[in-house]
BAVEXVEX-89251 format. One line per field, with one value per residue: x, y, z of N, C-alpha, C in turn. Coordinates in steps of 0.1 Angstrom, whole numbers, plus 5000, padded with zeros to 4 digits. Layout:
n_X [X | ...]
n_Y [Y | ...]
n_Z [Z | ...]
ca_X [X | ...]
ca_Y [Y | ...]
ca_Z [Z | ...]
c_X [X | ...]
c_Y [Y | ...]
c_Z [Z | ...]
***
This chain:
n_X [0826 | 0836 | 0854 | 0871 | 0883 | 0896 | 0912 | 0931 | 0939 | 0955 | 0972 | 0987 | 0997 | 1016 | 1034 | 1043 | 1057 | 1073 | 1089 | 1100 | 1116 | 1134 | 1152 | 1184 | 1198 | 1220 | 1256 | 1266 | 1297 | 1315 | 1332 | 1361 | 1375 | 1408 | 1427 | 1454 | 1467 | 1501 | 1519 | 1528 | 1561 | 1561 | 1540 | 1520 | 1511 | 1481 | 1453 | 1421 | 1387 | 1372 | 1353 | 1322 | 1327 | 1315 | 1304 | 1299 | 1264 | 1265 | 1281 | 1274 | 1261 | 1261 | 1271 | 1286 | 1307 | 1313 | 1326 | 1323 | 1328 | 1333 | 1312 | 1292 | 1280 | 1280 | 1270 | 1281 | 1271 | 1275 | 1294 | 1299 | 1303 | 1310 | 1301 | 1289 | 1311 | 1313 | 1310 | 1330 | 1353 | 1355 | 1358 | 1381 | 1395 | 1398 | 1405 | 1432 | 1441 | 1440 | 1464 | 1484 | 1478 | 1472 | 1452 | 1418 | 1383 | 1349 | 1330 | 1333 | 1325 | 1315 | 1319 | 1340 | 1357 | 1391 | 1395 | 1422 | 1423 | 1399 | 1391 | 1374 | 1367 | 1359 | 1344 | 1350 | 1355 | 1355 | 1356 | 1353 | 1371 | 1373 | 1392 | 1401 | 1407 | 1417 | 1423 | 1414 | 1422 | 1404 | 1406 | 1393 | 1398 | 1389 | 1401 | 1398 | 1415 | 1410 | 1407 | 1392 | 1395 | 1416 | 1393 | 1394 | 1398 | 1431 | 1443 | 1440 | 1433 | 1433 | 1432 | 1446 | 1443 | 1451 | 1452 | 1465 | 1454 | 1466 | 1452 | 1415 | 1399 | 1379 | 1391 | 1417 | 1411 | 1400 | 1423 | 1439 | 1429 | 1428 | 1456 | 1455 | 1441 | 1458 | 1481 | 1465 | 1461 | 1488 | 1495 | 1474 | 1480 | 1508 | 1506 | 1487 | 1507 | 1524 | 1516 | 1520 | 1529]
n_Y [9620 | 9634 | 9609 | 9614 | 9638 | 9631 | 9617 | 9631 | 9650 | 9632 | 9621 | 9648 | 9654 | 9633 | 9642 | 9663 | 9656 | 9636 | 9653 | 9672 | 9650 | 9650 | 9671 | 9680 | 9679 | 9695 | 9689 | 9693 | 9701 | 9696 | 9714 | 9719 | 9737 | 9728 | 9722 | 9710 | 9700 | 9697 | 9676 | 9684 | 9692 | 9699 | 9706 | 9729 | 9740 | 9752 | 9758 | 9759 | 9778 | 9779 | 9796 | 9795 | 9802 | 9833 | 9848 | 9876 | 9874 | 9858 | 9839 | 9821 | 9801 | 9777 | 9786 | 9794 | 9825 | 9849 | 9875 | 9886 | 9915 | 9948 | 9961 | 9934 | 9907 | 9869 | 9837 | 9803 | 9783 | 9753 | 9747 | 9744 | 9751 | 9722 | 9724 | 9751 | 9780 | 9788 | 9772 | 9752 | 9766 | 9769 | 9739 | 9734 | 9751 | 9740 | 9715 | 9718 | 9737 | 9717 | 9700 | 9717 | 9729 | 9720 | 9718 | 9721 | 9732 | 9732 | 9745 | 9755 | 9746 | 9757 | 9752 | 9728 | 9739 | 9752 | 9776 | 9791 | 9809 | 9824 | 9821 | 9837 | 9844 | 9861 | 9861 | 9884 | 9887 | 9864 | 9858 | 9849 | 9868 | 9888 | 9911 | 9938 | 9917 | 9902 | 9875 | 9865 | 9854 | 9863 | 9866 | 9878 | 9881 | 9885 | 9882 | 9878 | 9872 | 9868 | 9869 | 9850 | 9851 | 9872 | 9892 | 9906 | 9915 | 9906 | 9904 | 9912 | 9911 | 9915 | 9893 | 9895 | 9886 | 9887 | 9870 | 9873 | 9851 | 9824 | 9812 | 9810 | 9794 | 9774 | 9756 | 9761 | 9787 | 9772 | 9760 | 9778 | 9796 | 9777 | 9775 | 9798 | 9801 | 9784 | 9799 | 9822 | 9800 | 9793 | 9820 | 9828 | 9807 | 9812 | 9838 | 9832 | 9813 | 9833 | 9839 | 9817 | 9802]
n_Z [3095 | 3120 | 3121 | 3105 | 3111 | 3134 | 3127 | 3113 | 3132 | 3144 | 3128 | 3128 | 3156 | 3154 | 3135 | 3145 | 3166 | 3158 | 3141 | 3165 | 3180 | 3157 | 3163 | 3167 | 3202 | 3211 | 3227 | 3253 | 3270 | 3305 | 3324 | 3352 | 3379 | 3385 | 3414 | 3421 | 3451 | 3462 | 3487 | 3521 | 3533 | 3554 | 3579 | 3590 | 3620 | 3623 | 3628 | 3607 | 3594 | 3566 | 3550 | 3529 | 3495 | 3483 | 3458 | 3427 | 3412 | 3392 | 3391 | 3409 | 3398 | 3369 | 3346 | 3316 | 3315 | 3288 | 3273 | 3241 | 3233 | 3241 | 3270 | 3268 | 3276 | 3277 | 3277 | 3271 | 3253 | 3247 | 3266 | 3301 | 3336 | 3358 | 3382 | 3402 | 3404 | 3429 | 3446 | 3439 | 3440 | 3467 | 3479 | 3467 | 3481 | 3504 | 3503 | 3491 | 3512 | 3534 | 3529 | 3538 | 3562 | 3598 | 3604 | 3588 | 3582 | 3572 | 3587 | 3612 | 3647 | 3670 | 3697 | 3703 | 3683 | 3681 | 3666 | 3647 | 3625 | 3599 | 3566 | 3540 | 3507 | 3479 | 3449 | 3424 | 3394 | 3363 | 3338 | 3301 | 3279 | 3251 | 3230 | 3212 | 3193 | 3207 | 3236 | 3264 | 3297 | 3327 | 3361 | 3388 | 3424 | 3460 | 3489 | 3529 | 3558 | 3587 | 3622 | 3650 | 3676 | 3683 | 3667 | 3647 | 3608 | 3600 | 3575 | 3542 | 3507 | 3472 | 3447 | 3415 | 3377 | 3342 | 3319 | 3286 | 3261 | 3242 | 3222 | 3209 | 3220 | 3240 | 3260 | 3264 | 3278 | 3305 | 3307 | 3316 | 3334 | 3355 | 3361 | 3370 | 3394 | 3405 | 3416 | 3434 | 3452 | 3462 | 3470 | 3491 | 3509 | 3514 | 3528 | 3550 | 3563 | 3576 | 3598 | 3613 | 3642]
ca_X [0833 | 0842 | 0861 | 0885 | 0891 | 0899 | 0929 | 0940 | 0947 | 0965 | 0986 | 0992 | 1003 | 1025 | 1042 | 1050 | 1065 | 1084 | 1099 | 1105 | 1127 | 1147 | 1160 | 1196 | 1202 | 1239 | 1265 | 1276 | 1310 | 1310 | 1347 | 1358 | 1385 | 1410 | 1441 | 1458 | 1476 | 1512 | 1517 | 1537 | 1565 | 1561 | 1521 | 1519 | 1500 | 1469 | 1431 | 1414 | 1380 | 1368 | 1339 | 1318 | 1332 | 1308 | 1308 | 1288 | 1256 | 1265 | 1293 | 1268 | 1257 | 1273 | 1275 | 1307 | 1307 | 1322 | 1325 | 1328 | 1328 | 1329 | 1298 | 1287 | 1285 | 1270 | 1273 | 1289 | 1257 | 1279 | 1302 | 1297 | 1313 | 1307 | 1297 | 1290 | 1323 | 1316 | 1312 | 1343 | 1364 | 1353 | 1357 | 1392 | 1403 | 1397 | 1413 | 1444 | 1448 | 1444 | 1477 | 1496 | 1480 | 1470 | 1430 | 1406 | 1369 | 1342 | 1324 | 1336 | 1321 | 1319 | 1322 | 1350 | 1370 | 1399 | 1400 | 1429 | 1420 | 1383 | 1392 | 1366 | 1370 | 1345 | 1351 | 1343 | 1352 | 1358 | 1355 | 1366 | 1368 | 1377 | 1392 | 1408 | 1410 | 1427 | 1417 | 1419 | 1409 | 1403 | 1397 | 1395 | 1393 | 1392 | 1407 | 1402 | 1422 | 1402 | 1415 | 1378 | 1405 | 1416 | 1375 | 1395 | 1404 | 1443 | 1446 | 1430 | 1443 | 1431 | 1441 | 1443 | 1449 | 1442 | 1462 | 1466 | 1453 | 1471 | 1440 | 1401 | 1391 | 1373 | 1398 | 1430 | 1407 | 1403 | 1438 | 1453 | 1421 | 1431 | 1467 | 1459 | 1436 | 1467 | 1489 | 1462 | 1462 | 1498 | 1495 | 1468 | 1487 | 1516 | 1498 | 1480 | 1522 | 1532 | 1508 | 1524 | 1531]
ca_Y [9633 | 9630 | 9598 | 9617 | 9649 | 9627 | 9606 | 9642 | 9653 | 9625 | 9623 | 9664 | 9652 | 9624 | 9647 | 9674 | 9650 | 9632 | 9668 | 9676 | 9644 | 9648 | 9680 | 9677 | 9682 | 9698 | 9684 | 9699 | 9699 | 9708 | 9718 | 9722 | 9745 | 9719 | 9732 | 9700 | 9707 | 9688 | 9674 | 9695 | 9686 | 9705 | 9708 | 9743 | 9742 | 9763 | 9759 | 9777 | 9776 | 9783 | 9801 | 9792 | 9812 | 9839 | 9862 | 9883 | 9865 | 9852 | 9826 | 9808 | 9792 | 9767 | 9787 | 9799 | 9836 | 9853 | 9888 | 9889 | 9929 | 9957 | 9960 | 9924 | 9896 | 9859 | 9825 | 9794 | 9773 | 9736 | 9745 | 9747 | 9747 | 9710 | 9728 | 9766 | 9780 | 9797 | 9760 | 9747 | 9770 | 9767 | 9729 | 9735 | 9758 | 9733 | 9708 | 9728 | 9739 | 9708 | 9692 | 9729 | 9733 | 9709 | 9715 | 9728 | 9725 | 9741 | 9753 | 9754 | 9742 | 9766 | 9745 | 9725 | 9740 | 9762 | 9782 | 9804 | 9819 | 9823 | 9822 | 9845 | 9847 | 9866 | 9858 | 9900 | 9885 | 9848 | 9852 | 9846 | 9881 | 9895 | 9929 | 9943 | 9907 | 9891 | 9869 | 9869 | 9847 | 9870 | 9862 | 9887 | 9875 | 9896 | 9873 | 9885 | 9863 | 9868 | 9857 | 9851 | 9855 | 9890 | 9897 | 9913 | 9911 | 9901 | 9903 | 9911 | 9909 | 9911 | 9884 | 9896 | 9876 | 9893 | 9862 | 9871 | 9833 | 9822 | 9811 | 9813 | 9779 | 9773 | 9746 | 9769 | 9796 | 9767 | 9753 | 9792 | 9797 | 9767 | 9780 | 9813 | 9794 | 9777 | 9808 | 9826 | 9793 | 9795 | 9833 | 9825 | 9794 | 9819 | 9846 | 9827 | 9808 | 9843 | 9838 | 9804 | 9803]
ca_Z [3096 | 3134 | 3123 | 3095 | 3118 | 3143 | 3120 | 3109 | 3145 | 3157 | 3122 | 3129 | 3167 | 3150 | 3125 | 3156 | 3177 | 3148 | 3141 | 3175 | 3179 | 3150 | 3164 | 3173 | 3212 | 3215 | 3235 | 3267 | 3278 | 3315 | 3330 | 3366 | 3384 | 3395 | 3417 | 3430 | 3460 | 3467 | 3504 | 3523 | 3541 | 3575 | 3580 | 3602 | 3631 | 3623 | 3626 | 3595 | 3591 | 3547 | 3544 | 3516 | 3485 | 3476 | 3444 | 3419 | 3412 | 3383 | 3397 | 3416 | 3385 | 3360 | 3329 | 3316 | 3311 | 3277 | 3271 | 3233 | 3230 | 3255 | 3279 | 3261 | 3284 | 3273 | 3280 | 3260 | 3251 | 3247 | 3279 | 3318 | 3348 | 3368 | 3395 | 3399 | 3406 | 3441 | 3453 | 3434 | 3448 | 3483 | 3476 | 3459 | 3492 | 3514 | 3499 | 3491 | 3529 | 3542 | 3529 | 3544 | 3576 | 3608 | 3609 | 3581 | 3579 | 3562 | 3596 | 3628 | 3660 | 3683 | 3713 | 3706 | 3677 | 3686 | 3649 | 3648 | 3615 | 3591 | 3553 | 3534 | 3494 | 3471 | 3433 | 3415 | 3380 | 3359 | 3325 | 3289 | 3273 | 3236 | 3236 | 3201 | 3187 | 3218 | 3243 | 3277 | 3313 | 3336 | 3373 | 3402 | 3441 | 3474 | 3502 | 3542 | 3566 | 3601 | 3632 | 3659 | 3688 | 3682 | 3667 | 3638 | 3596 | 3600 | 3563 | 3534 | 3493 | 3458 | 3438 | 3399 | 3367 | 3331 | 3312 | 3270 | 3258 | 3226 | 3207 | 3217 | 3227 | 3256 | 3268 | 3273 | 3287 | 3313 | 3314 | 3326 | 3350 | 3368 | 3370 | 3381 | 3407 | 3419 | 3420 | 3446 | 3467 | 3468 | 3479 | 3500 | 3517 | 3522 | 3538 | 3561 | 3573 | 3581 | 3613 | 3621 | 3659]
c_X [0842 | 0854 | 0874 | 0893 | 0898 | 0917 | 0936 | 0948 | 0959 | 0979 | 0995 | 1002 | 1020 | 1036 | 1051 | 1061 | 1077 | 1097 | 1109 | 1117 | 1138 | 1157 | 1171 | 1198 | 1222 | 1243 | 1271 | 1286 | 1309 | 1330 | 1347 | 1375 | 1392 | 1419 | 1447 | 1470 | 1487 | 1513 | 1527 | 1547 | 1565 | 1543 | 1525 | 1509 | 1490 | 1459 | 1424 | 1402 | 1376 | 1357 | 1336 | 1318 | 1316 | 1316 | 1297 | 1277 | 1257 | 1275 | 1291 | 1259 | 1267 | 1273 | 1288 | 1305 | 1319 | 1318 | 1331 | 1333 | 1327 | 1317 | 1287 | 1288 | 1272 | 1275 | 1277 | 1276 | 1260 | 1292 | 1296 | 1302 | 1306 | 1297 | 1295 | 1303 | 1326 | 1321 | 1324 | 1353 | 1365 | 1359 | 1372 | 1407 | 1406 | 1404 | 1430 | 1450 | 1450 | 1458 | 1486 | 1491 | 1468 | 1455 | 1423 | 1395 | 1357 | 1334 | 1324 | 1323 | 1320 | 1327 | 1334 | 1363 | 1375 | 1404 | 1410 | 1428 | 1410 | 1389 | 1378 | 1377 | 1355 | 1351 | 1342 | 1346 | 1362 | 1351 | 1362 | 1362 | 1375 | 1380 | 1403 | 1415 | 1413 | 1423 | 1424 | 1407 | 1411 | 1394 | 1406 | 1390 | 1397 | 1391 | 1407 | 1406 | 1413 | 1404 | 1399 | 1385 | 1406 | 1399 | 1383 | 1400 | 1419 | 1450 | 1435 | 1439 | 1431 | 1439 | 1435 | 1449 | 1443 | 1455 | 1459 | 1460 | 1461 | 1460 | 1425 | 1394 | 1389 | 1387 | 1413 | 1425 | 1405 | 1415 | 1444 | 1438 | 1427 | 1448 | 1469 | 1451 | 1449 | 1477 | 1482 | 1466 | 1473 | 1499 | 1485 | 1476 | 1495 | 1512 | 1493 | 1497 | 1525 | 1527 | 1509 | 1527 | 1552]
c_Y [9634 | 9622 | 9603 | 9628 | 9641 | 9623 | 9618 | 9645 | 9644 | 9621 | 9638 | 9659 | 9645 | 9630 | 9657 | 9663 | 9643 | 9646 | 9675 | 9665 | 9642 | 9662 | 9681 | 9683 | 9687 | 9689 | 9691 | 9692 | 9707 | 9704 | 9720 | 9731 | 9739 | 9728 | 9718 | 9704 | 9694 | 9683 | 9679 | 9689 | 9690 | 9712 | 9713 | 9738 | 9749 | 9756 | 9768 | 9772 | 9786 | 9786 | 9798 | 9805 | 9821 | 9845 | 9865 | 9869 | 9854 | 9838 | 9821 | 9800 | 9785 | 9775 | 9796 | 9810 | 9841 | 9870 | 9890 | 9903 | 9937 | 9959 | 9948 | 9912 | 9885 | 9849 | 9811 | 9787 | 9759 | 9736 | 9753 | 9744 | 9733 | 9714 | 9743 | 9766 | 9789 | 9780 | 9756 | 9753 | 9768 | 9750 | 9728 | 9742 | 9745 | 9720 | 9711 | 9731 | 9731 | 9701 | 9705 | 9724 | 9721 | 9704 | 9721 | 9724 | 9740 | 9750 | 9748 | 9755 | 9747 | 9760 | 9739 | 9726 | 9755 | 9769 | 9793 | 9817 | 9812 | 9830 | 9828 | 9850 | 9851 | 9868 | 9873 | 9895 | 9870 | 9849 | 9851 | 9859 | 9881 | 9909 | 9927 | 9929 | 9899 | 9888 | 9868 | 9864 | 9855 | 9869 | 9873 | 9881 | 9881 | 9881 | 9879 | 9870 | 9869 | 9860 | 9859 | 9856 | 9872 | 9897 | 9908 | 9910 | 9916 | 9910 | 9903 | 9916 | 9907 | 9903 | 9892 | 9891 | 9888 | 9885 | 9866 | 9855 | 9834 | 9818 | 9813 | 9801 | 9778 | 9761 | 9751 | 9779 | 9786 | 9760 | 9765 | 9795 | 9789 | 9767 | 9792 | 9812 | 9793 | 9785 | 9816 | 9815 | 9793 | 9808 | 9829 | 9814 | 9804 | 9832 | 9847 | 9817 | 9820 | 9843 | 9827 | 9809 | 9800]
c_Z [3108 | 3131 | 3117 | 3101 | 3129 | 3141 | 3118 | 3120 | 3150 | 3142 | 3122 | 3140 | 3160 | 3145 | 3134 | 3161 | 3174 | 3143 | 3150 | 3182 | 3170 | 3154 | 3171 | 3187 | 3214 | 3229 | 3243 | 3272 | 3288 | 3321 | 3344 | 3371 | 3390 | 3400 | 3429 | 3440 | 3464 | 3483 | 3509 | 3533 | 3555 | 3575 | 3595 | 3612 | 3634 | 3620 | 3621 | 3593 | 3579 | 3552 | 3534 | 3511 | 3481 | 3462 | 3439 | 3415 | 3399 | 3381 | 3403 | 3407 | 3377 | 3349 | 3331 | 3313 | 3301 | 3274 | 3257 | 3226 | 3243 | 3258 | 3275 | 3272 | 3281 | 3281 | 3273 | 3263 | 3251 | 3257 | 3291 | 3326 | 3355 | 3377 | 3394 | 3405 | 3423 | 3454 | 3447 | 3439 | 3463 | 3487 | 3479 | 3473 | 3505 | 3513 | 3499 | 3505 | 3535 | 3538 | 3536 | 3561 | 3581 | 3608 | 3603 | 3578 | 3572 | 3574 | 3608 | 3638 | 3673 | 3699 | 3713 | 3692 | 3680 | 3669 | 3654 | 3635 | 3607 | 3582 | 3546 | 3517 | 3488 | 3456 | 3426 | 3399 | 3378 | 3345 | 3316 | 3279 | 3262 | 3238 | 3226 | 3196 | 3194 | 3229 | 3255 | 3288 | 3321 | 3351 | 3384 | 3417 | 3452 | 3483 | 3516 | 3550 | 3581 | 3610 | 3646 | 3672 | 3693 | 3676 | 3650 | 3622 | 3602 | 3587 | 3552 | 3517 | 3481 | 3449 | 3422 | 3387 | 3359 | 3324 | 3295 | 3268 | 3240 | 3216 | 3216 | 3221 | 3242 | 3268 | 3276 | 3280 | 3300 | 3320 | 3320 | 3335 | 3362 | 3373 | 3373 | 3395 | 3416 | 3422 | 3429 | 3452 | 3472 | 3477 | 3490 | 3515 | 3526 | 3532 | 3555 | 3569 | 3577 | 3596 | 3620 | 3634 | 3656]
***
């Protein structure tokens, strides 16, 4: 008796585990915020130290946020960001500045760096929204320019995008993200020249 309950159990185990590998694992596509920056021909003379990007808690994670209906907010189950997107922008800044200006790092040195301005960005919205049938990337970013010298915010700006998308695929909601990325860094870039020496 022992011997037949025994073969039962382990063909029950068998039949689970045969079930549980036939079950199809989706396919994640994961995306990233590029914003390639050109080399400039007259690289300013400023020392900027990037703070790492904050934002709402939900843009220190990799999922991609979708707002199919008002007060509705999910997440795409077979796409993700690379990276969470607080780090990717921070990433993305730092990169970007350095081909404009002479000296950017992610955190200054007290002792021996001479920063003339502290970059602060906080990402308030990044998603892919639906609203009366039509689609829309929508990214918000508050920018303060801070100079440690004077001890005071310089500058401070909301960046705001609310782009129409021509169809609902995840792929053009990422192709106009990443150019309304690189339309702040241009504002940002210029912002931060008006304080060239």
């Amino acid at each position: 008796m022992n011997n037949k309950f025994s073969i039962l159990i382990i063909f029950l185990i068998t039949l689970f585990i045969a079930g549980c590998s036939s079950v199809p694992i989706p396919k994640v596509t994961k995306y990233s915020l590029d914003t390639p920056a050109a080399d400039s021909k007259e690289i300013k003379t400023i020392n900027i130290s990037v703070k790492r990007v904050r934002g709402r808690y939900q843009y220190d994670k990799n999922s991609i946020f979708v707002s199919p209906e008002p007060h509705i907010v999910d997440t795409y189950k077979t796409a993700q960001w690379v990276e969470n997107p607080c780090s990717m922008l921070t990433d993305d800044t730092i990169a970007y500045l350095s081909k404009q200006f002479k000296y950017v790092t992610s955190s200054s040195l007290n002792y021996n760096d001479s920063i003339n301005y502290v970059i602060s960005i906080y990402i308030d919205d990044l998603k892919h929204i639906k609203r009366d049938n039509k689609w829309f990337a929508v990214l918000k970013l508050h920018c303060e320019i801070a100079s440690p010298k004077a001890k005071k915010v310089v500058c401070n700006f909301w960046f705001r995008e609310n782009v129409e998308l021509p169809d609902s695929s995840i792929q053009t909601y990422i192709n106009v993200q990443n150019e309304s990325v690189s339309k702040f860094m241009q504002l940002l870039s210029s912002e931060i020249s008006k304080f060239s020496p």
